[in-house]
DOMAR-850483 format. One record per atom (N, C-alpha, C, CB): x, y, z; residue in one letter. Coordinates in steps of 0.02 Angstrom, whole numbers, plus 50000, padded with zeros to 5 digits. Glycine has a CB too. Example, Ala and Ser with C-alpha at 12.3 -4.5 7.8 and 13.67 -1.06 7.14 Angstrom:
residues 2
506604971650390A/506154977550390A/506604983550390A/505654977650452A/506424988850354S/506844994750357S/506455000250394S/507044997050286S/
END
This chain:
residues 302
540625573650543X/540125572650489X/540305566750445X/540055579050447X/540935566750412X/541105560450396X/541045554750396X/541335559850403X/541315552050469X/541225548850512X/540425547950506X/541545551650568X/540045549550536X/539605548150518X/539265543550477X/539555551350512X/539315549050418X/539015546250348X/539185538350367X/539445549650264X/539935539050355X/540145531150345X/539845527250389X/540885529450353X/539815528850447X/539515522750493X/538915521450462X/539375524250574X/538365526350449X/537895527550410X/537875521350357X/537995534450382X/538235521750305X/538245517050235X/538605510750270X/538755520650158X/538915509050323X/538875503450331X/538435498350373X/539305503250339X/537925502850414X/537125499850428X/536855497750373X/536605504750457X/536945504550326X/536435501650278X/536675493150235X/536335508450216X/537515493550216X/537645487150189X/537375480750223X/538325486550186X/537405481750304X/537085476850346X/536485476050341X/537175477450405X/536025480450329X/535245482250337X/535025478050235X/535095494950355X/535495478650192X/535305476450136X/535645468350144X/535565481650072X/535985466050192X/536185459150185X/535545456650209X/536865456750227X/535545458250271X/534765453350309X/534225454350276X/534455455450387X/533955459750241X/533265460450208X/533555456150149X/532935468950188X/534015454650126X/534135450950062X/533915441550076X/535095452550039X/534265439150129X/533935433950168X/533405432750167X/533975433950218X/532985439750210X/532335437550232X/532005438150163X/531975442050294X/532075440450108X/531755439850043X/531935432350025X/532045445449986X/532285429050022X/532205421950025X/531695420550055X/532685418650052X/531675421150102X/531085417850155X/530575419350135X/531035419750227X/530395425750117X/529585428350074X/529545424749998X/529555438550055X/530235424249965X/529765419349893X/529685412749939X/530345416949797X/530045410849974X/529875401050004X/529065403250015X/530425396850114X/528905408250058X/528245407550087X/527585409550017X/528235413650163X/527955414649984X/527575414649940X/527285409649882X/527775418349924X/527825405149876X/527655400349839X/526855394649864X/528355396949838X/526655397549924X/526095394449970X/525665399449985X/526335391250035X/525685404349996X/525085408050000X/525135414549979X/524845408050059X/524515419649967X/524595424749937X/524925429749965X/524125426249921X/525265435149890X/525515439149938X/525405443349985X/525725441049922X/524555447049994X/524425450750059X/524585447050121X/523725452650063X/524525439650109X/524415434550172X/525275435050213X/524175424450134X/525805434550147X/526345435450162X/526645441350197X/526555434350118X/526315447450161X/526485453850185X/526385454150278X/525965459550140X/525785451950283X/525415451550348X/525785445750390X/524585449850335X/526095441050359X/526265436550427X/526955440150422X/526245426450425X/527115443450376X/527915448850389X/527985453850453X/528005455150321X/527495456950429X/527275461250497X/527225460350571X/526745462750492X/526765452950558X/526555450550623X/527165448350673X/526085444550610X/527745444050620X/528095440750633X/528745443650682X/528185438550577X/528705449550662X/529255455350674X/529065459750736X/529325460450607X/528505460750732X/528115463450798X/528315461450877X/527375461050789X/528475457150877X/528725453750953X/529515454250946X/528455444350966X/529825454750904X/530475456250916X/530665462750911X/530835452950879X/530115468150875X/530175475750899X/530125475750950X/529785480450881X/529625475450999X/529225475251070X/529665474251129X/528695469251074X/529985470051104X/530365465651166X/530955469251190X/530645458151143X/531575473251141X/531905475851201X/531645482151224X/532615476751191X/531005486251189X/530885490851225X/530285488451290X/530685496251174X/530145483451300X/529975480751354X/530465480551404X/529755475351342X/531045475351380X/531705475851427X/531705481651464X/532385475751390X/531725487351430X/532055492951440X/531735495951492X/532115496851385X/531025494251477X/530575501751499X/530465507751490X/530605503551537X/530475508151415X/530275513851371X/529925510051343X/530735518151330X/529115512351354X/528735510251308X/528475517451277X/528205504951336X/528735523351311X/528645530951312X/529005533151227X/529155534951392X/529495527951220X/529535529951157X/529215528151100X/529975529451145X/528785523351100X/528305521251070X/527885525051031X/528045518751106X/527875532551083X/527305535951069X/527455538750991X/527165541751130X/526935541150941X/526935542750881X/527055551450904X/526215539950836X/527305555450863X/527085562450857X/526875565050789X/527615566550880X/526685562350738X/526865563350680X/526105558050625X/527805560450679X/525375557450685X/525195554550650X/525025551950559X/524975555450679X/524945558550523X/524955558350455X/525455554350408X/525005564150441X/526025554650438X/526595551850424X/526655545550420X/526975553450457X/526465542750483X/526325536250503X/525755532850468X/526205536250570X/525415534250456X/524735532850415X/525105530350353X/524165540050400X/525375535150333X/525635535850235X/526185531250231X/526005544950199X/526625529350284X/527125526550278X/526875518750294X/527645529950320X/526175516650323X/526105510150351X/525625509350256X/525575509150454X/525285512850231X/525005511550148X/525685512050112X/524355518250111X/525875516150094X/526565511150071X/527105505750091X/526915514350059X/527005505050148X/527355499150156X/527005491650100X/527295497850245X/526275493950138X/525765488050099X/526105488250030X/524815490150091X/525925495949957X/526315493549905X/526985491449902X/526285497249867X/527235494549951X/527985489149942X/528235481849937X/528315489849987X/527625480750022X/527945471450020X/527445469549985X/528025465850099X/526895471349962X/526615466949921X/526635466849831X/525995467649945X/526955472049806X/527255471549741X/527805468249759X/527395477649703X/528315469749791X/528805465849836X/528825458149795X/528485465449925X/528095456449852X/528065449149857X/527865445949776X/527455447049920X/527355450149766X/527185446249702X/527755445549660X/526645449449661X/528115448649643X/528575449349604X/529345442949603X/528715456549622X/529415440749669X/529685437949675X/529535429549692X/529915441549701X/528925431149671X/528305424949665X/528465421949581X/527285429349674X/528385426449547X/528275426249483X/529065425649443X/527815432749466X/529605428149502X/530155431949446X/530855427649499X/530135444349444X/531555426949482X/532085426849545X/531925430749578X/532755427849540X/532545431449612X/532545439249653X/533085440749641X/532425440249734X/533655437949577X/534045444649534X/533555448849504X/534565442349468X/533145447449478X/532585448149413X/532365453149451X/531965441849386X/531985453249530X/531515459149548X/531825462849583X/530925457949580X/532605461749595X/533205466749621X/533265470049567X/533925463749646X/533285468749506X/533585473549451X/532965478949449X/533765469249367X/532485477349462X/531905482649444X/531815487449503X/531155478949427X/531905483049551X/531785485149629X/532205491149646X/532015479049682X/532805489749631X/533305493249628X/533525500849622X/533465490849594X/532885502949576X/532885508449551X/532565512749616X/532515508449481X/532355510549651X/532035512849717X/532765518349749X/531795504349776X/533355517949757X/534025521049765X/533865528949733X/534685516249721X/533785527349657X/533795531349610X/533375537549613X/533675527949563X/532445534149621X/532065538949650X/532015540149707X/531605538749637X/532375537649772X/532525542549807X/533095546649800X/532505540649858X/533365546949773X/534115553549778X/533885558449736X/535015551049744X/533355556549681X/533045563849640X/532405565649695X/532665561949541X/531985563149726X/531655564549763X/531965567649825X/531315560049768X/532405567349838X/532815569849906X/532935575949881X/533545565849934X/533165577349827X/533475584349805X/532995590349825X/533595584549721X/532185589749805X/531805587849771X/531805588549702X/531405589449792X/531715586549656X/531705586749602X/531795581249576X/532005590449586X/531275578949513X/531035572349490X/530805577049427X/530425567149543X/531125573949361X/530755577749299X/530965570249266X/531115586749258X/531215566349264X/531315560049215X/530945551849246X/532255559049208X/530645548049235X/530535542849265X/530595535949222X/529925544149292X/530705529549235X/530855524749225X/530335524349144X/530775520249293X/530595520649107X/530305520749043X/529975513749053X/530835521748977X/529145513849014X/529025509249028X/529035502548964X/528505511249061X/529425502848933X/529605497548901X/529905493248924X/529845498548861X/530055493248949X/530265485048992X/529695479949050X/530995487449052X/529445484149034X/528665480749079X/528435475749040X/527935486349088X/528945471749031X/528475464648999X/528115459649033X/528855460048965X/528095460849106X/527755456349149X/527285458349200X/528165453049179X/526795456349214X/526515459349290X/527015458649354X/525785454949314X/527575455049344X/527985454149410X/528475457849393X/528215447049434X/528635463449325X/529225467049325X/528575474149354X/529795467149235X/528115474349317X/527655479349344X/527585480249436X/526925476949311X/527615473949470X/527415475649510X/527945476249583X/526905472149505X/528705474449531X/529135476649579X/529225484249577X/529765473249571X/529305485749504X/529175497049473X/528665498749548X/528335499649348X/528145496649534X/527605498849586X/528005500449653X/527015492549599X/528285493049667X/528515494149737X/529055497549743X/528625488749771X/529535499049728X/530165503149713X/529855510149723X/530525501949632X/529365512449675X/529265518649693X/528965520449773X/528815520749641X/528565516549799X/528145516849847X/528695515449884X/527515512849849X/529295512049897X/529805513849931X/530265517149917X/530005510549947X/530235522549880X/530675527949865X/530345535349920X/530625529249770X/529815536349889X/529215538849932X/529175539050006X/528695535049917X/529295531950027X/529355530150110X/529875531250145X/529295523650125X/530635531650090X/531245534450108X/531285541950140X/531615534250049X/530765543550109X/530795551550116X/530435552450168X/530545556050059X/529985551150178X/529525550350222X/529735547950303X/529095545850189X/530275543850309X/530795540750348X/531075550350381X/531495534450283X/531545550350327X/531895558550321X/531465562350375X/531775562950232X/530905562350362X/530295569150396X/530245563150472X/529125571050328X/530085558650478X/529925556650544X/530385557550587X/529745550750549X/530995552350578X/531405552750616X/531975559250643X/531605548350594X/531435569050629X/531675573150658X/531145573550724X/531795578750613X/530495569350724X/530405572350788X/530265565050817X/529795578750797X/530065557650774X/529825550850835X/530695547150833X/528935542850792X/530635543950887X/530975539050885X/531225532150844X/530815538550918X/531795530050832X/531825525250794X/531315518450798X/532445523850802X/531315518150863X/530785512050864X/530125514050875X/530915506950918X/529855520050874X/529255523150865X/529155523150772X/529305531450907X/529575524050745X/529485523450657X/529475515650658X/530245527050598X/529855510750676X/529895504550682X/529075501550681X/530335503050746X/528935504150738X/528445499550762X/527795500650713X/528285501050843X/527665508550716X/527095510450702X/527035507750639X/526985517050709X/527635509150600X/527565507450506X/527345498650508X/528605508850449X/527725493350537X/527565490450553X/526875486050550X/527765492350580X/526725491050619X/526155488050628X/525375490450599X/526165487650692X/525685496450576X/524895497750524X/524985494750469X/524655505850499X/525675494350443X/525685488350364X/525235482050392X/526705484350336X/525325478750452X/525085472750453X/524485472950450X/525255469550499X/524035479150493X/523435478350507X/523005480750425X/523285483050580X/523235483350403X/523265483650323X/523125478950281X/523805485050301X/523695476450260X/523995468350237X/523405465050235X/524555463950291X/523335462550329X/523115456350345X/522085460250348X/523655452650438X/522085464650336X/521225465050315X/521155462950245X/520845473250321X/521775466750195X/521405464750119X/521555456650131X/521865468850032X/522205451950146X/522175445650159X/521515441550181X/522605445150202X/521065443450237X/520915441050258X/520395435750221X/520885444350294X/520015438750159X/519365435550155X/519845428250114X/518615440950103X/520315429550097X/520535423050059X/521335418050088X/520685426549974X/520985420250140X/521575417350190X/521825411750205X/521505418350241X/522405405250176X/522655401050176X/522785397950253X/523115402450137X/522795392750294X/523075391450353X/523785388950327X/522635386250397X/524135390550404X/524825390250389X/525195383150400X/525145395450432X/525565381350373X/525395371350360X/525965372850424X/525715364350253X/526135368350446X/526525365650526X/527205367150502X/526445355950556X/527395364750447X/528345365450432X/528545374150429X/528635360950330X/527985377050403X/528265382950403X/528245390250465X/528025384450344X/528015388150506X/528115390250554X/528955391950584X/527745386250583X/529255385150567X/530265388350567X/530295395950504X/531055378650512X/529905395750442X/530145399950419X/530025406350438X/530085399150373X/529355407050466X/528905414150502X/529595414350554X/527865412450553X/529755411050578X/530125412250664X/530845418750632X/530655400950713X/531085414250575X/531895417750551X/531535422550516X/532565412750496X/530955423050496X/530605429550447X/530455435750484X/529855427650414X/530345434850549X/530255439950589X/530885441550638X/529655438550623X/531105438950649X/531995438050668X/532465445450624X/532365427950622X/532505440350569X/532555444750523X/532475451650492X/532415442950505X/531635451950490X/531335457750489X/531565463550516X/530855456850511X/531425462250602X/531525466450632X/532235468350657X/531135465650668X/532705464250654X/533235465450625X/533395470950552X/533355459150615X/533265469750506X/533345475350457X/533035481850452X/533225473350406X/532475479850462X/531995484850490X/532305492550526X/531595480350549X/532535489750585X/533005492950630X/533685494750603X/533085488950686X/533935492050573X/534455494150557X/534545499250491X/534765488750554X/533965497950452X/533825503250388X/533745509550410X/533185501950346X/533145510950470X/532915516950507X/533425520850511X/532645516050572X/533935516450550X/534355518550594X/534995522250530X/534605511350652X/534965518750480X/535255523450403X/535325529150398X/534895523450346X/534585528750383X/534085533550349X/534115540850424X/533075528150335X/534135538750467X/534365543450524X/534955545650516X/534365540650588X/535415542050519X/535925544950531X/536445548650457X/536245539450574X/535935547850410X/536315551550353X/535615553150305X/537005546050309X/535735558250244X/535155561150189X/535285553950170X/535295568750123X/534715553250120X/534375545150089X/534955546850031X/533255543950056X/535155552649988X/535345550649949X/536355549649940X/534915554449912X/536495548250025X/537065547850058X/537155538950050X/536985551550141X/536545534750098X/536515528850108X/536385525350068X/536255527650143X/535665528750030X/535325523749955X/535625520049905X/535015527549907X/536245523549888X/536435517949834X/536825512049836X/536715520549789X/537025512549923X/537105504249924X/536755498749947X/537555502649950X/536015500549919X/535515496949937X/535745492449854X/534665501749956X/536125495149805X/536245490249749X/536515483749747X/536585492649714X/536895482849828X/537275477149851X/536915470649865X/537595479049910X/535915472849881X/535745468649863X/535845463049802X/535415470649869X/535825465749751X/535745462449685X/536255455949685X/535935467949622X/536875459049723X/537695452749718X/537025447549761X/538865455749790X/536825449249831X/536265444449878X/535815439649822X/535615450349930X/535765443049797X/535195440749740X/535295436349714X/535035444149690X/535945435949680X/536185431749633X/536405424449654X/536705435149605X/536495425849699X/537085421749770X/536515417249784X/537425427449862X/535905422349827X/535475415949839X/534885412549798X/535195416949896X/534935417049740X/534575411849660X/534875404849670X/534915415049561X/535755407249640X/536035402349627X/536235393649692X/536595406749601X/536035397849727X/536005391849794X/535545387749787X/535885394249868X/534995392049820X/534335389349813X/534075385849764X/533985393249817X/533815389249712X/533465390249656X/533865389049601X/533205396349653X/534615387849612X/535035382849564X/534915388349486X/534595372549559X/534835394849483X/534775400649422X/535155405849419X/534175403849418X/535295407149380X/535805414349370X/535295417949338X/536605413949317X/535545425249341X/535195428849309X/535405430449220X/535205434449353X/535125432549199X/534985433349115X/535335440349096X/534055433549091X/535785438349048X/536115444148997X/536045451349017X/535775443848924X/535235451249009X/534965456949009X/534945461949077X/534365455448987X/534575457349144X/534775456849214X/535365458049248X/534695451849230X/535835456649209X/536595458749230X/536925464749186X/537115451849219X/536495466249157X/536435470649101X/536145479249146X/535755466149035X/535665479249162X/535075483649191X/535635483449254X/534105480149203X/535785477749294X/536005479349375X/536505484549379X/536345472849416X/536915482049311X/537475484949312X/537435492749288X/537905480849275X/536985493149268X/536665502249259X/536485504749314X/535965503749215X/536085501349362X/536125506149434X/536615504149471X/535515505949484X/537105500849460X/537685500449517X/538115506149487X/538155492349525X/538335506649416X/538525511749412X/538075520049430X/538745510349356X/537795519049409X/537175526549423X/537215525549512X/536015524949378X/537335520549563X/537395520949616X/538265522949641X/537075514849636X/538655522549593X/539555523849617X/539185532449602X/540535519449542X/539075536249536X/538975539249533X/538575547049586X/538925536049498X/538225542949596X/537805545949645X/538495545849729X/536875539649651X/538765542649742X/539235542149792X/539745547649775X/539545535049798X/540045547049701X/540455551049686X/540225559349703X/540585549149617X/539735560549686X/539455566949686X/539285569049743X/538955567649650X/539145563949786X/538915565049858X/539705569049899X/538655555649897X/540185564049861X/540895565449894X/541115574949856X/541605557149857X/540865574049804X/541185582249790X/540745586949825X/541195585049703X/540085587449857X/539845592749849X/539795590649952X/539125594049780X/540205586549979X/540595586550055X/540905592250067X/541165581150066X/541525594450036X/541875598950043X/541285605950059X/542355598849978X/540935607749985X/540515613450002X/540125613550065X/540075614449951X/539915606850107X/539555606650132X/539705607050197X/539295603050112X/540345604950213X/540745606850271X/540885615750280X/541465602550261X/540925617750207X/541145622850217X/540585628450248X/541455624250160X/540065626550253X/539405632150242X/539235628550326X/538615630550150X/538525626950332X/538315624950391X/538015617250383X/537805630350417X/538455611250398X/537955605950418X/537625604050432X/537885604050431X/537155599750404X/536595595750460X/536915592450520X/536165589250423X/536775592550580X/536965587950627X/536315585850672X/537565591050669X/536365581050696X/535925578450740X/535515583450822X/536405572350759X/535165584150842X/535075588150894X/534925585150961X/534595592250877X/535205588050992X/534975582051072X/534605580051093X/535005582651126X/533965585151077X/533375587651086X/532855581551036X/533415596451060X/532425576051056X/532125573351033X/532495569750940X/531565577951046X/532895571650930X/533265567450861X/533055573550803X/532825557550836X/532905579350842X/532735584850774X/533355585750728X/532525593350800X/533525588850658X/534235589350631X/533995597450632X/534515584750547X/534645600350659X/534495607850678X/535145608750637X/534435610950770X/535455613350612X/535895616050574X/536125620950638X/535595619250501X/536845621850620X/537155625350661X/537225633950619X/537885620850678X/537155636350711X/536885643550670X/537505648350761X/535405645050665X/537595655850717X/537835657950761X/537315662950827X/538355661050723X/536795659750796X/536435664950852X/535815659050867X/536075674550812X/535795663150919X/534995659850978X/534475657050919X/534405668651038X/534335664150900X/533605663950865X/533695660750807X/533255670850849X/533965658750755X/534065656350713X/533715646750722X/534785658750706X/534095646150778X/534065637750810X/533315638150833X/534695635450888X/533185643250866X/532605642250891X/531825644050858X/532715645250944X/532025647350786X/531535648650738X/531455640850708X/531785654950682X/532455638550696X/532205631250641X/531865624850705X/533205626550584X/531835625350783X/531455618950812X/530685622750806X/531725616050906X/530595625750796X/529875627150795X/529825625550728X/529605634550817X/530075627650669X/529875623750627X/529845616050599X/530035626250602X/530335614150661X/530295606650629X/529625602750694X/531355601850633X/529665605950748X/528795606250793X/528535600750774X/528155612750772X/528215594350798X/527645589750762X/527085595550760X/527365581750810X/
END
């Protein structure tokens, strides 16, 4: 179980380096066209590099959805995600919409519990681009969980694809009526944007599988160091007093959340674990009798 976890939180450190990148690549593109337009050539972009090794393979059988509702809810929030996402980092750095973004860790580990009775105060909403990263944070807090419920009965690249590709077909309808053509130079950036993508993409899933969200989530804060790093490259900016101020409240509220994760291991070893099941990727708890196992796969059933 251990073991695990850890392998677990270190996808995810990998899975928050490359999405930290490819967020470079979405303010470059954003700075040229809108953000649905962006959201949608995200999608699009990534689509052929999902596809392709399960082509290799010859599983296109895993493809299949079991879980339509899920899939539905998870491809509309994606939309609020990358597209508060995008705006935000249109308008703001991306220390600036990491610090807000951020909080996305937070509401998922109270949402995982379940239980949510406190939420982000909205005094600090001094901008439509701090507003509309809040937006997206939640709508990917939401999708975290939502992750949790799929990946007991579809496949990793069945969540991959589908979320994917209904964000795009999404995206790229509200995009469409005001739709920019894509000038010739940036076509290198679409290529590493979907590269990328589906790269993190895959490797987040694959997290969020292999451990509870509120195991992996809080070192999604490691973005923010990304943040800063590639302001200051790029975009030649550091972030502000205040910005280093806020980050440093969910990095701690993220050690925290680790710490607690680590005390209540022991109890958790001690009682019955979640573990993985052979059987389609269901998490079946270990039980000493037949029926027990075979009451909880019927309940976890698409």
């Amino acid at each position: 179980m251990r073991e695990r976890r850890l392998g677990a939180i270190a996808i995810m450190i990998a899975a928050v380096a490359v999405f930290s990148f490819m967020d470079g690549l979405l303010k470059l593109l954003a700075a040229h066209y809108p953000p649905m337009q962006v959201a949608a050539l995200r999608g699009a972009t990534s689509l052929p590099f999902t596809l392709l090794p399960v082509l290799l393979r010859g599983r296109l059988q895993d493809l299949k959805p079991r879980r339509w509702p899920m899939h539905l809810l998870r491809g509309l929030l994606s939309v609020l995600v990358l597209g508060g996402f995008i705006y935000a980092v249109r308008v703001l750095s991306l220390a600036n919409a990491y610090a807000v973004f951020l909080s996305a860790p937070l509401i998922v580990a109270a949402l995982s519990v379940p239980l949510l009775r406190e939420r982000p105060s909205a005094s600090g909403l001094s901008t439509f681009g701090t507003l509309a990263a809040l937006i997206g944070a939640t709508a990917y807090a939401v999708s975290g969980i939502a992750v949790r419920v799929l990946t007991r009965s579809d496949t990793t690249v069945s969540v991959v694809f589908w979320t994917v590709g209904l964000m795009t077909v999404f995206s790229g309808t509200i995009a469409a009526p005001g739709w920019v053509p894509i000038e010739h130079d940036h076509y290198k950036w679409l290529l590493g944007l979907g590269m990328l993508a589906a790269l993190g993409q895959y490797l987040l899933t694959e997290a969020f599988r292999s451990a509870p969200p509120s195991v992996v989530s809080p070192f999604e804060y490691t973005a923010l160091l990304w943040g800063v790093a590639i302001d200051r490259v790029v975009w030649h900016v550091l972030p502000s007093t205040r910005v280093c101020f806020g980050g440093g409240i969910v990095i701690l509220s993220g050690l925290y959340l680790i710490w607690h994760q680590r005390r209540q291991f022991g109890e958790e070893s001690a009682r019955e674990p979640w573990q993985p099941a052979a059987e389609k990727g269901r998490m079946l708890r270990h039980s000493s009798t037949v029926a027990v196992v075979a009451r909880k796969q019927e309940e976890d059933s698409p």
